[in-house]
C-alpha positions in Angstrom: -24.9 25.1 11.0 -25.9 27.5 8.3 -25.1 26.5 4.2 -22.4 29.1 3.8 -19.9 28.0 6.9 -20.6 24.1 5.1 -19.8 25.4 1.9 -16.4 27.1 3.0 -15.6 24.5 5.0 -16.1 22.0 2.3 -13.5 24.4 0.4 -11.1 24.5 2.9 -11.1 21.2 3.0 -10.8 20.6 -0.5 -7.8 23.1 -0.8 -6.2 21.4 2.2 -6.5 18.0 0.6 -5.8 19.6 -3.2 -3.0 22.0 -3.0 -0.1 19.3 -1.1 -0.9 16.8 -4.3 -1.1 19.3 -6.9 2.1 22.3 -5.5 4.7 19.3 -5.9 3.7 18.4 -9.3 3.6 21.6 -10.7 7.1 23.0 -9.3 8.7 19.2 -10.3 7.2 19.4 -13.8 9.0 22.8 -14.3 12.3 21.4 -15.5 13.9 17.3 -15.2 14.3 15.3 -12.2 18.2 14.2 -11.4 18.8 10.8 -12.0 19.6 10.1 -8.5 16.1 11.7 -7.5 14.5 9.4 -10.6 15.8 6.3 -9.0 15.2 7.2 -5.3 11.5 8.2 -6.1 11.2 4.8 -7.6 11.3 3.1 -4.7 8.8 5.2 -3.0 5.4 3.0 -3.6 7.1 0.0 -3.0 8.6 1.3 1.0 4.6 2.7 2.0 3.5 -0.8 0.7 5.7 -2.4 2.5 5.0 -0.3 5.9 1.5 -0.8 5.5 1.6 -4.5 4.5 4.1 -5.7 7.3 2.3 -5.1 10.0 -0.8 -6.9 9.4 1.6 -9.9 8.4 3.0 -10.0 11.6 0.8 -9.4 14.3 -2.4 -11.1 14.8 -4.5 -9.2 17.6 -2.1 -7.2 18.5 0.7 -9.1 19.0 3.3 -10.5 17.0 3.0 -13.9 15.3 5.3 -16.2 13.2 3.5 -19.5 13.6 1.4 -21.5 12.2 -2.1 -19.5 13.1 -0.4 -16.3 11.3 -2.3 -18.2 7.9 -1.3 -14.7 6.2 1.9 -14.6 7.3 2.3 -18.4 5.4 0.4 -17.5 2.2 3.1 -14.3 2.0 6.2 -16.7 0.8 4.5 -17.7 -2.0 2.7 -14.9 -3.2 5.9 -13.5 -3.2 7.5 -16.0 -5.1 5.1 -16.3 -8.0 4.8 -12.7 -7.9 8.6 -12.2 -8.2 8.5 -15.0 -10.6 5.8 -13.8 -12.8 5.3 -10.0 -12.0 2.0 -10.7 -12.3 -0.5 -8.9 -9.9 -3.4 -11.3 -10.5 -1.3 -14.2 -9.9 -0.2 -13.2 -7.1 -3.5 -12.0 -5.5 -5.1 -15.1 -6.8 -2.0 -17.3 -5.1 -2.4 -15.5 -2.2 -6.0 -16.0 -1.7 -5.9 -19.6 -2.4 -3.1 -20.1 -0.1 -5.4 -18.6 2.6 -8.8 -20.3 1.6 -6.6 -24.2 1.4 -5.2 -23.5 5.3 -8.4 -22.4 6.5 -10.4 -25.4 5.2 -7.5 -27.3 6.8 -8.0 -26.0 10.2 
């Protein structure tokens, strides 16, 4: 493949990654965001967490799991809780990986 159909590929590709990230905040910063908009996009980080986050707690190799071999399935309730508790994100990653490292030296 010849330099220039890498280079203009590379700039297609940066346009196509570039322009759906930057068209939204320019036309959204033009003028203020209802309140109802405000309050829905708030909950926007926390619903693709959760989609990307549930799965992996649920299923181990494919299929689902809610016993006692799903070890991050356990260590979820009380991340949650201390980082509910505290809102502390290194609490809760630091819970949650302790959680994880005490069942597997138990089994």
């Amino acid at each position: 493949m010849e330099q220039t159909t890498i280079f203009l590929t590379l700039l297609g590709m940066m346009a196509a990654t570039a322009l759906p990230r930057i068209l939204p905040l320019l036309l959204l910063s033009l003028k203020p965001l209802p309140k109802w908009a405000m309050a829905w996009l708030r909950y926007v980080p926390v619903a693709i967490l959760s989609a990307m986050l549930l799965p992996s707690l649920l299923m181990i190799e494919g299929k689902l799991s809610f016993g006692k071999e799903n070890l991050f399935l356990i260590a979820a309730f009380p991340t949650i809780l201390v980082a509910w508790k505290t809102r502390s994100f290194l609490g809760a990653v630091a819970v949650g990986m302790g959680v994880v490292a005490l069942l597997r030296l138990q089994g």
